[in-house]
Chimera marker file (.cmm) of the C-alpha trace (Angstrom):
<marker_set name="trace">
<marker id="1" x="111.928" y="93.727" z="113.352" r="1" g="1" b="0" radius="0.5"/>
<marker id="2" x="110.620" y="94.755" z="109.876" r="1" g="1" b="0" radius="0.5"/>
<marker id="3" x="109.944" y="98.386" z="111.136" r="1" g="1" b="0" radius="0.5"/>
<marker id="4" x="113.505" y="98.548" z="112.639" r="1" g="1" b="0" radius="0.5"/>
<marker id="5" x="114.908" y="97.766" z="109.412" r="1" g="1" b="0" radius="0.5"/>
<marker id="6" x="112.390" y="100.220" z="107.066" r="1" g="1" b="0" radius="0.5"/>
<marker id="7" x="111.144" y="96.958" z="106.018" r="1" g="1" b="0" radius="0.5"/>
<marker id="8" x="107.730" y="97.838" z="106.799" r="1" g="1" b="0" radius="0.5"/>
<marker id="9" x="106.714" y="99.068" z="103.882" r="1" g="1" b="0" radius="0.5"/>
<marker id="10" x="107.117" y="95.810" z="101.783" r="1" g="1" b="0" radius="0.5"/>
<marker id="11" x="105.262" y="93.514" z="100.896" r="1" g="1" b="0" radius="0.5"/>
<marker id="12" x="105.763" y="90.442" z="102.641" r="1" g="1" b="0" radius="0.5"/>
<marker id="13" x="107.349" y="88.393" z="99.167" r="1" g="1" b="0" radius="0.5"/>
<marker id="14" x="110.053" y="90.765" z="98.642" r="1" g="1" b="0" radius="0.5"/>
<marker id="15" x="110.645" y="90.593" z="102.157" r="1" g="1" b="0" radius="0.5"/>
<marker id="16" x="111.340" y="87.524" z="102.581" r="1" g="1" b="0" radius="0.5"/>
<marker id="17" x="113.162" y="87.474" z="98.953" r="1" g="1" b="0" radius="0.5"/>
<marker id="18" x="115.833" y="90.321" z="100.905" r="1" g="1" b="0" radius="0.5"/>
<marker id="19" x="115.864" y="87.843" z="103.817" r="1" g="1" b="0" radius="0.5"/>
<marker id="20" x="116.957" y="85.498" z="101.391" r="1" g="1" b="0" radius="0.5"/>
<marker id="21" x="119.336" y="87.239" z="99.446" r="1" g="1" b="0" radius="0.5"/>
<marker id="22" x="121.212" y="88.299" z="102.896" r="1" g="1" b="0" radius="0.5"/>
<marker id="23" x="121.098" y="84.963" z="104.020" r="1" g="1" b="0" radius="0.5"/>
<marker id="24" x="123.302" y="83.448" z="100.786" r="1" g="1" b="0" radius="0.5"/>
<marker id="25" x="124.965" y="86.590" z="100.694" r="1" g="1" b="0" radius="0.5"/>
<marker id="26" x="126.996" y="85.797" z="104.133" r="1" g="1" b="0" radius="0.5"/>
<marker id="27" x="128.858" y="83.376" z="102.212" r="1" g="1" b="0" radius="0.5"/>
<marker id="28" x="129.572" y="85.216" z="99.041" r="1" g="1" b="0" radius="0.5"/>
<marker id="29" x="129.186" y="88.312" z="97.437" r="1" g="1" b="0" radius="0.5"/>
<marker id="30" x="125.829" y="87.882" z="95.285" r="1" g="1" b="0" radius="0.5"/>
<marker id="31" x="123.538" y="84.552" z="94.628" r="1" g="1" b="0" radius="0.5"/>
<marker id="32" x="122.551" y="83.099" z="91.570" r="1" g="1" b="0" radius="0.5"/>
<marker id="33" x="118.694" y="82.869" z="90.565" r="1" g="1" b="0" radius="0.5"/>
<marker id="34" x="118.260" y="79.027" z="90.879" r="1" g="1" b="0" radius="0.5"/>
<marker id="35" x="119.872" y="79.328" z="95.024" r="1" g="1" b="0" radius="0.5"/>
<marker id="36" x="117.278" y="82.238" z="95.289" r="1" g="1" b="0" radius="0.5"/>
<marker id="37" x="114.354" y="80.271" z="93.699" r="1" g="1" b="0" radius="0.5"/>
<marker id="38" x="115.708" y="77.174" z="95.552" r="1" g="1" b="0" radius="0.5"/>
<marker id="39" x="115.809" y="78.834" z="99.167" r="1" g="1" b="0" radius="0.5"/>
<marker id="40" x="113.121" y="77.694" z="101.896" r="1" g="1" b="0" radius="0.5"/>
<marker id="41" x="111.813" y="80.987" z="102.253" r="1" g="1" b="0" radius="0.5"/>
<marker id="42" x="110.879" y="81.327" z="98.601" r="1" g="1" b="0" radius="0.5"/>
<marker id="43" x="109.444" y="77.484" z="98.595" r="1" g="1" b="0" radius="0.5"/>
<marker id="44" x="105.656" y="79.029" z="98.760" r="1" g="1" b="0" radius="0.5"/>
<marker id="45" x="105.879" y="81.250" z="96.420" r="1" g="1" b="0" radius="0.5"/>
<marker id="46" x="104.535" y="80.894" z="92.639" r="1" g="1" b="0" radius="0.5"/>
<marker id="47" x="107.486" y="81.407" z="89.754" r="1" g="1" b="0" radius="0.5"/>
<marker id="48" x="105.782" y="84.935" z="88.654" r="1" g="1" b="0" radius="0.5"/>
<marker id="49" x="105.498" y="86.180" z="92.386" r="1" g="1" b="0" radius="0.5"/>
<marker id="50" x="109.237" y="85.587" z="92.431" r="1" g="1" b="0" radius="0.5"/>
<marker id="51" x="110.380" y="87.552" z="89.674" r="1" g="1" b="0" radius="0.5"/>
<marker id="52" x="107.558" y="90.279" z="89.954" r="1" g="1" b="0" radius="0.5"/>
<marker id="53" x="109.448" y="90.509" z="93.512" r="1" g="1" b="0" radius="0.5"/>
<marker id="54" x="112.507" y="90.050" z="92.496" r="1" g="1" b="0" radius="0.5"/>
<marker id="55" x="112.058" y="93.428" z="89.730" r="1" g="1" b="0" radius="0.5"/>
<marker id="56" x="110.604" y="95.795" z="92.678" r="1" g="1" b="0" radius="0.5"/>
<marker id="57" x="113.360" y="95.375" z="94.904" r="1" g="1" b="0" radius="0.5"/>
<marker id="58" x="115.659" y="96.219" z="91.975" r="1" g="1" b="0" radius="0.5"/>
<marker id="59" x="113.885" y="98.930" z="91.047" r="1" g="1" b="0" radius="0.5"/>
<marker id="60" x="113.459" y="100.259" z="94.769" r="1" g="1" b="0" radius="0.5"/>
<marker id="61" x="117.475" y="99.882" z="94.946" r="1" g="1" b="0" radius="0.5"/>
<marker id="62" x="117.582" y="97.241" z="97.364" r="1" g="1" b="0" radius="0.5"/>
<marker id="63" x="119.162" y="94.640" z="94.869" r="1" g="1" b="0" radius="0.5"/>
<marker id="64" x="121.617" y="94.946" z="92.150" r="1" g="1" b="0" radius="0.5"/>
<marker id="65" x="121.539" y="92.264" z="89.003" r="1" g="1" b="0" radius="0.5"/>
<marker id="66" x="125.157" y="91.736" z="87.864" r="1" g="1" b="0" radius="0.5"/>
<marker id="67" x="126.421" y="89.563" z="84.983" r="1" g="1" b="0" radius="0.5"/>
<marker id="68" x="124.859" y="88.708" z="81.654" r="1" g="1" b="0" radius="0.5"/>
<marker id="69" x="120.938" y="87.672" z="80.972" r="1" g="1" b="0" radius="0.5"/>
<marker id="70" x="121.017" y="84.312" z="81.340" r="1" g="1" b="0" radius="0.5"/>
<marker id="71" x="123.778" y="83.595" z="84.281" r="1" g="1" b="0" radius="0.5"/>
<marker id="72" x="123.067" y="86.990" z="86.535" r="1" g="1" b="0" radius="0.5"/>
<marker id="73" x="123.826" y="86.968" z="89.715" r="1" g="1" b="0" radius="0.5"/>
<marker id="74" x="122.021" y="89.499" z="92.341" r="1" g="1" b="0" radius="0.5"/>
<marker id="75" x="123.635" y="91.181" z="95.059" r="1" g="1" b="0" radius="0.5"/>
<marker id="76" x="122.560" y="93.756" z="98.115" r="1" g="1" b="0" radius="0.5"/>
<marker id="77" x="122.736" y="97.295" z="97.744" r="1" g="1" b="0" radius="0.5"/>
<marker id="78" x="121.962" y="99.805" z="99.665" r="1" g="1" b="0" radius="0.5"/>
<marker id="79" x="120.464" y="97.344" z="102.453" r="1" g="1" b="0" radius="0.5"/>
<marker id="80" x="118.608" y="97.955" z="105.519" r="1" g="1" b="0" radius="0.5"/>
<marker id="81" x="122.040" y="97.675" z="108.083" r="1" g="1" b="0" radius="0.5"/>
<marker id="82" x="120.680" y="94.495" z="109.672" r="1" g="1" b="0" radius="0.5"/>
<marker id="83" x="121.035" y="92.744" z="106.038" r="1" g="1" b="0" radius="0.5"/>
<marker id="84" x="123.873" y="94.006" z="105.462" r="1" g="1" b="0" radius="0.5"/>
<marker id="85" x="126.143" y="90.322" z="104.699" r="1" g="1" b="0" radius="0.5"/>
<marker id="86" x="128.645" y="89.678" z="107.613" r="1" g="1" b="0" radius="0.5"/>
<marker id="87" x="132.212" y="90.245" z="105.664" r="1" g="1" b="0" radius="0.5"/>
<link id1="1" id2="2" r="1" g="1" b="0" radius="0.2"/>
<link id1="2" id2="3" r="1" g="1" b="0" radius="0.2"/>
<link id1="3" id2="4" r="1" g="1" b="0" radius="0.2"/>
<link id1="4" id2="5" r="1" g="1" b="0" radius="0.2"/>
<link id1="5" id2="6" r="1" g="1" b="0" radius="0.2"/>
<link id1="6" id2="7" r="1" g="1" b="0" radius="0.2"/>
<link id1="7" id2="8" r="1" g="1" b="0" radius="0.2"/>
<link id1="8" id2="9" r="1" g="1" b="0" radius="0.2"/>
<link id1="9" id2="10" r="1" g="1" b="0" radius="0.2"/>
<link id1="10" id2="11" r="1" g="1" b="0" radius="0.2"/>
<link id1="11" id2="12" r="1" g="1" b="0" radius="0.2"/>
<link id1="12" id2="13" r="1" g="1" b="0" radius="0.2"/>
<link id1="13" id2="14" r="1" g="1" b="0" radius="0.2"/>
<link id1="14" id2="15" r="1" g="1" b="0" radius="0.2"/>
<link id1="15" id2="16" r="1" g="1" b="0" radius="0.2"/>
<link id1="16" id2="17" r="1" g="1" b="0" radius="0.2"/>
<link id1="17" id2="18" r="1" g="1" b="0" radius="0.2"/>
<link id1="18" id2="19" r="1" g="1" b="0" radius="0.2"/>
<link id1="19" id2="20" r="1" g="1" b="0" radius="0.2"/>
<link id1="20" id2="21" r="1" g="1" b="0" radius="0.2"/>
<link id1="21" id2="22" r="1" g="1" b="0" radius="0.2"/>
<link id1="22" id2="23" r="1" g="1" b="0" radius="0.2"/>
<link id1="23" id2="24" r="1" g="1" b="0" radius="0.2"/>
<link id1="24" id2="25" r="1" g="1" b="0" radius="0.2"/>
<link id1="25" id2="26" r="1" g="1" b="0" radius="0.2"/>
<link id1="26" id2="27" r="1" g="1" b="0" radius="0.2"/>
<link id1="27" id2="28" r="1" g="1" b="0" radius="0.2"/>
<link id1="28" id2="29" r="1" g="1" b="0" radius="0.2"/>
<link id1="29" id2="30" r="1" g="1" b="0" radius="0.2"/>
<link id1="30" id2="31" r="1" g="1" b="0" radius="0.2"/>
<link id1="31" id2="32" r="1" g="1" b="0" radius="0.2"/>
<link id1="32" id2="33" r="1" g="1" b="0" radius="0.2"/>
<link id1="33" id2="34" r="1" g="1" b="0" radius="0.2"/>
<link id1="34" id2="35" r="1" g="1" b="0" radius="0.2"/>
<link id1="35" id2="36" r="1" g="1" b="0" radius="0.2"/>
<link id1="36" id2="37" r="1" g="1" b="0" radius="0.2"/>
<link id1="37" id2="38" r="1" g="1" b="0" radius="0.2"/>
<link id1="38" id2="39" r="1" g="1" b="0" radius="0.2"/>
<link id1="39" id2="40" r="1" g="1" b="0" radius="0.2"/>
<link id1="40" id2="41" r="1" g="1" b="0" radius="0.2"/>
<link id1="41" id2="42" r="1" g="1" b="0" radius="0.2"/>
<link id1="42" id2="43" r="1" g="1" b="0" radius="0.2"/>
<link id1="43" id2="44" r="1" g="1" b="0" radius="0.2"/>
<link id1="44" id2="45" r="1" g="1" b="0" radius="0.2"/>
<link id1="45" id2="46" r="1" g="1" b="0" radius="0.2"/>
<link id1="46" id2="47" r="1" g="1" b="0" radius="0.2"/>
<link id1="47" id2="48" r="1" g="1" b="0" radius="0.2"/>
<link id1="48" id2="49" r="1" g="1" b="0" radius="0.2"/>
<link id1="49" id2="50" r="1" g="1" b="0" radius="0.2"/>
<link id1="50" id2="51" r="1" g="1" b="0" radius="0.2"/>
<link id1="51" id2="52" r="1" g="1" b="0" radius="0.2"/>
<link id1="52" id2="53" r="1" g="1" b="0" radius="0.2"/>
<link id1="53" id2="54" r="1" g="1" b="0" radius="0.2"/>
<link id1="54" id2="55" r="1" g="1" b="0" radius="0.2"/>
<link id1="55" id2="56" r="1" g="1" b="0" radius="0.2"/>
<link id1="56" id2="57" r="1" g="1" b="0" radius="0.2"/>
<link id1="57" id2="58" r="1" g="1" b="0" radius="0.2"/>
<link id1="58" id2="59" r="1" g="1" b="0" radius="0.2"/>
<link id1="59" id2="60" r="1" g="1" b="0" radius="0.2"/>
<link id1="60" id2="61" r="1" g="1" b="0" radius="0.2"/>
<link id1="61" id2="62" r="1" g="1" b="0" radius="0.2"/>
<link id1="62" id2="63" r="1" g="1" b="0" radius="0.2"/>
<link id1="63" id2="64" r="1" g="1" b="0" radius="0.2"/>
<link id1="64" id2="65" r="1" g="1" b="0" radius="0.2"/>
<link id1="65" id2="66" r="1" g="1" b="0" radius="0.2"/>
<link id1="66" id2="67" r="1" g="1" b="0" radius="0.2"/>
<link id1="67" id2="68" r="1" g="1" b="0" radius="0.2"/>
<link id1="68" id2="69" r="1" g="1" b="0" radius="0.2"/>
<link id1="69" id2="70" r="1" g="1" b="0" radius="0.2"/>
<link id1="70" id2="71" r="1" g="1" b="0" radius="0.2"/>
<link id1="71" id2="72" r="1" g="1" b="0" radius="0.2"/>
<link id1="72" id2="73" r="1" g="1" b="0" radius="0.2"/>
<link id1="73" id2="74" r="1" g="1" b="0" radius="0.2"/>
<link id1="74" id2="75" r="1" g="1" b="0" radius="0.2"/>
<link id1="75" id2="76" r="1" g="1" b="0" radius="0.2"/>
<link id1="76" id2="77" r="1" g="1" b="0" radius="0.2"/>
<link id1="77" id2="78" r="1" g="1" b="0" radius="0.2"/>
<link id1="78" id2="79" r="1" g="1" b="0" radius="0.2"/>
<link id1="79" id2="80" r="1" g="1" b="0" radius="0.2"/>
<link id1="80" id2="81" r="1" g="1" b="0" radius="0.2"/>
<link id1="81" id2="82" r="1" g="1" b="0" radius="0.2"/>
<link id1="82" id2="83" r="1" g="1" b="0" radius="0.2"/>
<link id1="83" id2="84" r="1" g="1" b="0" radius="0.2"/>
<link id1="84" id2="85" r="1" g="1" b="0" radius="0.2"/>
<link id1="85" id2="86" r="1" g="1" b="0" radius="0.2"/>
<link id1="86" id2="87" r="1" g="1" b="0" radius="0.2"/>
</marker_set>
């Protein structure tokens, strides 16, 4: 399924951190760090491996931080089209 969605390529933390994000996403239009830290996908992984994760797939375009430094929200962008959130 990965492949399908140019997935692939990443490693399997940011993976799952998309899966994540385009799970709470469904619901509303971007997540706040603590549901994203609190998800069960993210329950195995260490606090740095998070945010290390959480700054590639920004950088790589996948994710968008919105709002100010300490209450940012995240949002998809530019998503494989089976993340895409159901509107």
């Amino acid at each position: 399924m990965e492949r399908d969605l140019g997935l692939a390529d990443l490693p399997e933390q940011e993976t799952r951190l998309l899966y994540a994000v385009a799970i709470q996403t469904r619901a509303k239009p971007e997540v706040s760090l603590v549901e994203l830290q609190e998800h069960p996908l993210m329950a195995d992984i260490s606090r740095s491996t998070f945010f290390r994760a959480l700054k590639h797939l920004i950088k790589r375009g996948y994710l968008e931080k919105t709002g100010a430094e300490k209450r940012a929200g995240y949002k998809l962008i530019n998503a494989p089209l089976g993340l895409v959130p159901l509107q």
